[in-house]
C-alpha positions as CSV (number, residue, x, y, z in Angstrom):
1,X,0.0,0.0,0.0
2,X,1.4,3.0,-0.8
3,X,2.4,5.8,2.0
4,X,0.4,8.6,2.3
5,X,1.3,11.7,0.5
6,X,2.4,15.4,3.0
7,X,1.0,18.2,1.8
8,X,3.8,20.4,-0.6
9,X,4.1,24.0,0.4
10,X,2.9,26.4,-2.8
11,X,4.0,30.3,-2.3
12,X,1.1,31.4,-5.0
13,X,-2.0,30.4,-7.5
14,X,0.3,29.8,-10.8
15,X,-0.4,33.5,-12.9
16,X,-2.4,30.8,-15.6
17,X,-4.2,27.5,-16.1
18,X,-2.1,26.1,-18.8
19,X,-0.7,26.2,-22.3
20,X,-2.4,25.9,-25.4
21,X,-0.5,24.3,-28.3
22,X,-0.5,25.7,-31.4
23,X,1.3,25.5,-34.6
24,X,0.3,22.4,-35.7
25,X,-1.8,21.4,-39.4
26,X,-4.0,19.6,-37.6
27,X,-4.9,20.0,-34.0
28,X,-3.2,17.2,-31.7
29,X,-5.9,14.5,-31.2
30,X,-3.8,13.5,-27.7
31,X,-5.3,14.6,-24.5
32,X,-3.6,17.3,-22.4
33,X,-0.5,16.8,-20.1
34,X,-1.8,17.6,-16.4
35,X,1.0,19.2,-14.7
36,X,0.7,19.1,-10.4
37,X,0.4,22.3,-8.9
38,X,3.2,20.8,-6.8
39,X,5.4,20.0,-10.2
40,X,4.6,23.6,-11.4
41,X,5.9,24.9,-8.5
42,X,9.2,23.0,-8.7
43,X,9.5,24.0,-12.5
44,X,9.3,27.6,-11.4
45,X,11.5,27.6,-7.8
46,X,14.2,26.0,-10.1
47,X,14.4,27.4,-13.9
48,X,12.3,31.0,-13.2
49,X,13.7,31.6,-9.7
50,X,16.8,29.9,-9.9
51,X,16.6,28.3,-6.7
52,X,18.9,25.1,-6.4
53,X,17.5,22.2,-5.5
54,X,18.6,22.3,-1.5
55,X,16.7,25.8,-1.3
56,X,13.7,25.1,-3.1
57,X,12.9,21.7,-0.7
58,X,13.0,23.8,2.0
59,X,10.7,26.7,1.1
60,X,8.3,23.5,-0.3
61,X,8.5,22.1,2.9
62,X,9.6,18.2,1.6
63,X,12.5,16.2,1.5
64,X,15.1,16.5,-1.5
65,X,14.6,13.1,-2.7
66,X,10.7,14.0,-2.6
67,X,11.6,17.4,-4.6
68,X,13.5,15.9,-7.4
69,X,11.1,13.3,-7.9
70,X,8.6,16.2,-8.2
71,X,11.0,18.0,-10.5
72,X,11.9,15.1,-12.6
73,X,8.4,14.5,-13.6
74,X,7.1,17.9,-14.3
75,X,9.9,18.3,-16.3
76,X,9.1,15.2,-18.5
77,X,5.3,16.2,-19.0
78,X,6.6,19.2,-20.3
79,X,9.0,17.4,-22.1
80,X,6.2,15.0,-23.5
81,X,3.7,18.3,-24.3
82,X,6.4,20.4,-26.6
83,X,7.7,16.9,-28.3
84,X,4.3,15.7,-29.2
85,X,2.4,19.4,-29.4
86,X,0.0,18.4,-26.6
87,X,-1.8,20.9,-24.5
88,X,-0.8,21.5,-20.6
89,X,-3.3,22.0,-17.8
90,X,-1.8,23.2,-14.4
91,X,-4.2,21.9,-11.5
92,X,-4.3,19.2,-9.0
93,X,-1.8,18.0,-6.4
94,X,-1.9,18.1,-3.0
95,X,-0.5,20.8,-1.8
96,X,-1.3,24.1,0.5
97,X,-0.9,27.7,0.4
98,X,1.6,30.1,2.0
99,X,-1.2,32.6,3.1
100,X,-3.1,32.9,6.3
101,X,-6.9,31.2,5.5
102,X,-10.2,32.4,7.4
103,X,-13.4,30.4,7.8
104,X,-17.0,31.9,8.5
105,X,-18.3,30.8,11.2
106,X,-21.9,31.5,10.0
107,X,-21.6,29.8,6.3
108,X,-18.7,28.0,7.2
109,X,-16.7,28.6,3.7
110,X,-13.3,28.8,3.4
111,X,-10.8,31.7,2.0
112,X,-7.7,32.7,2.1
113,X,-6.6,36.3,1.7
114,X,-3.0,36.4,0.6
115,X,-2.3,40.2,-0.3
116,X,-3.9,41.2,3.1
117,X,-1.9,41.0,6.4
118,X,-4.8,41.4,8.5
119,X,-8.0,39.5,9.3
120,X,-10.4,40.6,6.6
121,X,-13.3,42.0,7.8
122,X,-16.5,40.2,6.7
123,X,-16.8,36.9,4.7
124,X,-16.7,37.3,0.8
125,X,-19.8,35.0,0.5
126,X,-22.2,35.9,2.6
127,X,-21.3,38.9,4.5
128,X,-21.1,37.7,7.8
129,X,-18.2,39.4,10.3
130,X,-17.8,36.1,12.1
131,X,-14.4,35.5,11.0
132,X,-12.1,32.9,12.8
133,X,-8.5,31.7,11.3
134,X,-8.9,28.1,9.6
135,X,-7.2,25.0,11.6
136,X,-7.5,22.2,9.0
137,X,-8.9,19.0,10.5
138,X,-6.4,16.2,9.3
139,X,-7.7,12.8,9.5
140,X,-6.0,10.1,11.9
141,X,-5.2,7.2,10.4
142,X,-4.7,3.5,12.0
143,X,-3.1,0.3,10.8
144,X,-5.5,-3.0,11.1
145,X,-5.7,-6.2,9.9
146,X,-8.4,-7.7,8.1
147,X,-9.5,-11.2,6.7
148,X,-10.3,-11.3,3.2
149,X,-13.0,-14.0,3.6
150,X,-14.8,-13.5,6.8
151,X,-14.4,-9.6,7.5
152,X,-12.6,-10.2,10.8
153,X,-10.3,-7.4,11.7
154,X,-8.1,-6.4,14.9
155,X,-5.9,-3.1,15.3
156,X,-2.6,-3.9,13.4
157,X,0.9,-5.0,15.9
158,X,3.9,-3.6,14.8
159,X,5.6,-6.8,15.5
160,X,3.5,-8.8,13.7
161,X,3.0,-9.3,10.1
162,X,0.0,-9.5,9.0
163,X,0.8,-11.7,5.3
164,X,1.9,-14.8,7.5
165,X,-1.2,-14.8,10.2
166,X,-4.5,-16.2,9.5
167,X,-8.1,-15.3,10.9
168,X,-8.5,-16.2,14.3
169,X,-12.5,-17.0,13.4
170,X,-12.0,-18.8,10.0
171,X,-8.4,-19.2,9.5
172,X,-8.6,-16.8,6.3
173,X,-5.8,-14.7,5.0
174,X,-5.1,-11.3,6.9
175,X,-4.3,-8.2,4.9
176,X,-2.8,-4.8,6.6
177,X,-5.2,-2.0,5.5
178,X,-5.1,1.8,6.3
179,X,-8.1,3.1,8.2
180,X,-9.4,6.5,8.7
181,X,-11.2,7.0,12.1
182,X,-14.0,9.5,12.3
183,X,-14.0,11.8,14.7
C-alpha cells in the first residue's frame, strides 16, 4: 500500500491555467499533459527563480529526494507536451498555500486572503463578520488487519506481520489495511 502523500508547500496560485499548443496542421488528437500544482511549483523555484534544489525543498516544505522526484516528472510532461504538441493543464496535487486562511463561522466557507496582512473584515460570501483563522482537521489514520473472507479485523501490531497470520474465526488470509477514524 502506498504511503500517504504530505501536503507540498505552494508560495502562489500559478499566474495561468495552462498552455495551449498551437502551430500544428491539424490539432493534436492526444489529451492534455496535467502538470501538479506541486510539479509547477518546482519548475518555477528551479528554472524561473533559480533556486537550487537544497533551497527550493525547503521553502516547499519536503525532502530532497521527494523534490526531485517532483521536479523530474514535471519536467518530463513538459518534455512529452512540446515533443508531441500536446496541451498543458496546471491543476491538482496536494499541496497548501503560503497565506493565512479564514473560515466563517456562519456559512462555514473557506478563503484565504494572501495580499492582506490582517484579518479581513467580513466573509466574501455571505457577508457575515464572524471570521475565525482556519485550523484544517487532518484525518487520523490506524493500521488494522483484516481477513479477506470473513471480514474479521483487529488493530494492526507492529511486531507482527500480517501476510503470514491467519483469521482467528476462520483461519482466512489477513491483509494490513489503512483506516481512517472519524472523529
Amino acid at each position: 500500500m502506498p504511503r500517504h502523500k504530505n501536503l507540498r508547500k505552494l508560495a502562489q496560485v500559478p499566474v495561468i491555467k495552462g498552455l495551449r499548443a498551437y502551430g500544428l496542421k491539424t490539432p493534436s488528437q492526444k489529451p492534455a499533459v496535467f502538470l501538479h500544482l506541486e510539479e509547477y511549483e518546482a519548475i518555477k523555484l528551479c528554472d524561473y527563480d533559480q533556486k537550487n534544489h537544497a533551497e527550493a525543498c525547503a521553502l516547499m516544505l519536503v525532502s530532497r529526494p521527494t523534490f526531485t522526484r517532483i521536479y523530474a516528472a514535471a519536467r518530463k510532461k513538459i518534455a512529452i507536451a512540446l515533443a508531441e504538441g500536446r496541451d498543458i493543464v496546471i491543476e491538482g496535487g496536494k499541496v497548501f498555500m503560503d497565506s493565512n486562511w479564514f473560515v466563517c463561522q456562519s456559512c462555514k466557507s473557506t478563503f484565504n486572503n494572501p495580499l492582506l496582512l490582517e484579518t479581513p473584515a467580513d466573509c466574501p460570501l455571505c457577508g457575515n463578520d464572524d471570521i475565525a483563522a482556519y485550523q484544517p482537521v487532518r484525518p487520523q489514520r490506524r493500521m488494522v488487519c483484516r481477513c479477506k473472507r470473513c471480514g474479521h479485523q483487529h488493530d494492526h501490531q507492529k511486531t507482527e506481520d500480517c501476510r503470514y497470520s491467519t483469521c482467528p474465526d476462520c483461519d482466512g488470509e489477513l491483509t494490513q489495511l489503512e483506516e481512517t477514524i472519524s472523529t
